[in-house]
C-alpha positions as a Markdown table, in Angstrom:
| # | Residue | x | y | z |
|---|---|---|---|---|
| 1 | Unk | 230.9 | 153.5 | 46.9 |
| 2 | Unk | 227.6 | 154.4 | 46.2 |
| 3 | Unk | 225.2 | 151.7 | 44.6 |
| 4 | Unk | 221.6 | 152.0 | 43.1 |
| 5 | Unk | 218.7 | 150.0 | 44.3 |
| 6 | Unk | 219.5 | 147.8 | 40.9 |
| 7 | Unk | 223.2 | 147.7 | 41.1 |
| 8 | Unk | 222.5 | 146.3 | 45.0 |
| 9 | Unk | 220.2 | 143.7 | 43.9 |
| 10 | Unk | 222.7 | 142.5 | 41.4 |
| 11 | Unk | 225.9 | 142.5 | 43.3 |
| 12 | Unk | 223.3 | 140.4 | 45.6 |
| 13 | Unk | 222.6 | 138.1 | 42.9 |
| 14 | Unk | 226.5 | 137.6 | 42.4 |
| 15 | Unk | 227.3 | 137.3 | 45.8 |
| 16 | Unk | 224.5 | 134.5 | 46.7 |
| 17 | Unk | 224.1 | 133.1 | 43.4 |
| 18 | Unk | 220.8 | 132.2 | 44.1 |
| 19 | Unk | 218.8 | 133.2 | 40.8 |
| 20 | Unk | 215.7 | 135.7 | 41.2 |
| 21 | Unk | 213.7 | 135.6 | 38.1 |
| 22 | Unk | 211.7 | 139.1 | 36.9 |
| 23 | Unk | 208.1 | 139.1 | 36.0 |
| 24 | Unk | 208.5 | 140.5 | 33.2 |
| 25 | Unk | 211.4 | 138.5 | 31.5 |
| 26 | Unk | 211.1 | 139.8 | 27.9 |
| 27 | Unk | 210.8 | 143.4 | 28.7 |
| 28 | Unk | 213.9 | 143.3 | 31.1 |
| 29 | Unk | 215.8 | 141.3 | 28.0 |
| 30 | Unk | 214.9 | 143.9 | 25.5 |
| 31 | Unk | 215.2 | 146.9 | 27.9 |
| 32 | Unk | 219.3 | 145.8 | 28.5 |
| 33 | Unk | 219.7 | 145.1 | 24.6 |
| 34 | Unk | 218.6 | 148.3 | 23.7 |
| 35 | Unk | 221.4 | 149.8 | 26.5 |
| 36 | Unk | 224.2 | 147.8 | 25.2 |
| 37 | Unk | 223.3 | 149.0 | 21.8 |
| 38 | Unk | 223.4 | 152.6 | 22.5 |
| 39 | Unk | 226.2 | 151.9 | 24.5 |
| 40 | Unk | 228.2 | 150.1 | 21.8 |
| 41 | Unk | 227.2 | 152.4 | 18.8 |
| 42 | Unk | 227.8 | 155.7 | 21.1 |
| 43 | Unk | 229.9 | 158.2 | 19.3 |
| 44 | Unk | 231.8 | 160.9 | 20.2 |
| 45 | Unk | 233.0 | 164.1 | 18.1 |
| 46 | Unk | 236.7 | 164.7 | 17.9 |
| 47 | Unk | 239.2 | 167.1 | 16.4 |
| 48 | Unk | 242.4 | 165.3 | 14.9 |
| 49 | Unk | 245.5 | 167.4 | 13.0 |
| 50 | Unk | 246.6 | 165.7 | 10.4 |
| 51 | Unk | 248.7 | 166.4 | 7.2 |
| 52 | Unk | 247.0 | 168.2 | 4.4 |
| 53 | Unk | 248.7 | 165.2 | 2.0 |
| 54 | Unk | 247.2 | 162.4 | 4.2 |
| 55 | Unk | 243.7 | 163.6 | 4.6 |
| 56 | Unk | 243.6 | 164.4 | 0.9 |
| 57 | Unk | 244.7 | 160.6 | 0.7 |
| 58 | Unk | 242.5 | 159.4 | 3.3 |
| 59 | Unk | 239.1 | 161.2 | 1.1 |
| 60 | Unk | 240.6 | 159.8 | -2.1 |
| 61 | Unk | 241.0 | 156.4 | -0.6 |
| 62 | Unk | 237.3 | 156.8 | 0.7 |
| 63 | Unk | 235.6 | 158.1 | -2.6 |
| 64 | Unk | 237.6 | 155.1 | -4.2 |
| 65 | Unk | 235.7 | 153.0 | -1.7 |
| 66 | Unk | 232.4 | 154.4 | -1.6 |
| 67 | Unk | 231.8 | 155.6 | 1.6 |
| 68 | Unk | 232.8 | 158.7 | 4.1 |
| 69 | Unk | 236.0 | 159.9 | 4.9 |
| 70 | Unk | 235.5 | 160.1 | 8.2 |
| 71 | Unk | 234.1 | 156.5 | 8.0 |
| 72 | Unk | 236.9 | 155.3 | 6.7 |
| 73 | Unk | 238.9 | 156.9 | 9.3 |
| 74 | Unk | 237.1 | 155.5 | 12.7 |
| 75 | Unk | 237.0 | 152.1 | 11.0 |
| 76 | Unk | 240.9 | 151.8 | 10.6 |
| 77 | Unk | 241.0 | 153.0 | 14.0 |
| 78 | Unk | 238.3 | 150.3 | 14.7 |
| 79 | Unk | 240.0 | 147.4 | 13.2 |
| 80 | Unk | 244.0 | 148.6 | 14.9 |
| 81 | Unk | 242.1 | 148.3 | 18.1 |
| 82 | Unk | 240.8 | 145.0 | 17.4 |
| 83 | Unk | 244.2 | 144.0 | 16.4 |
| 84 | Unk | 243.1 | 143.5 | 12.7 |
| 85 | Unk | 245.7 | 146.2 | 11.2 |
| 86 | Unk | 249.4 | 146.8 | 12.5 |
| 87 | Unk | 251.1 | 149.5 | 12.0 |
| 88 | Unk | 254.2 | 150.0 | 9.0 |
């Protein structure tokens, strides 16, 4: 398996555990928060058949709420993933 020069020095790191610190601490911290935030909040477009009587239902049930429809639908897919809704 290839590595990067980064991914060596951390598998390094694990494999000694022998803690290296960076000069520039607050940059590094910052620079890996803002990749597991675009990481996290990525999206990605997809196309989904469903019946005519359910997505009416799903936009009702949004407007009724406030927000999107298709809001509405990747949070209820959000929260059965998380275990937070089961299924009828």
């Amino acid at each position: 398996m290839k590595c990067t020069d980064e991914e060596k020095e951390l598998i390094d790191y694990v494999e000694t555990q022998q803690p290296q610190s960076v000069p520039n601490v607050v940059q590094e911290i910052s620079r890996y928060q803002s990749i597991a935030h675009t990481q996290i909040t990525k999206k990605k477009a997809i196309s989904i058949r469903l019946l005519e009587d359910d997505l009416d239902g799903i936009k009702a049930r949004a407007l009724y709420e406030g927000l999107p429809y298709q809001t509405l639908i990747s949070s209820v897919i959000h929260k059965y993933l998380k275990g937070e809704l089961r299924p009828a």
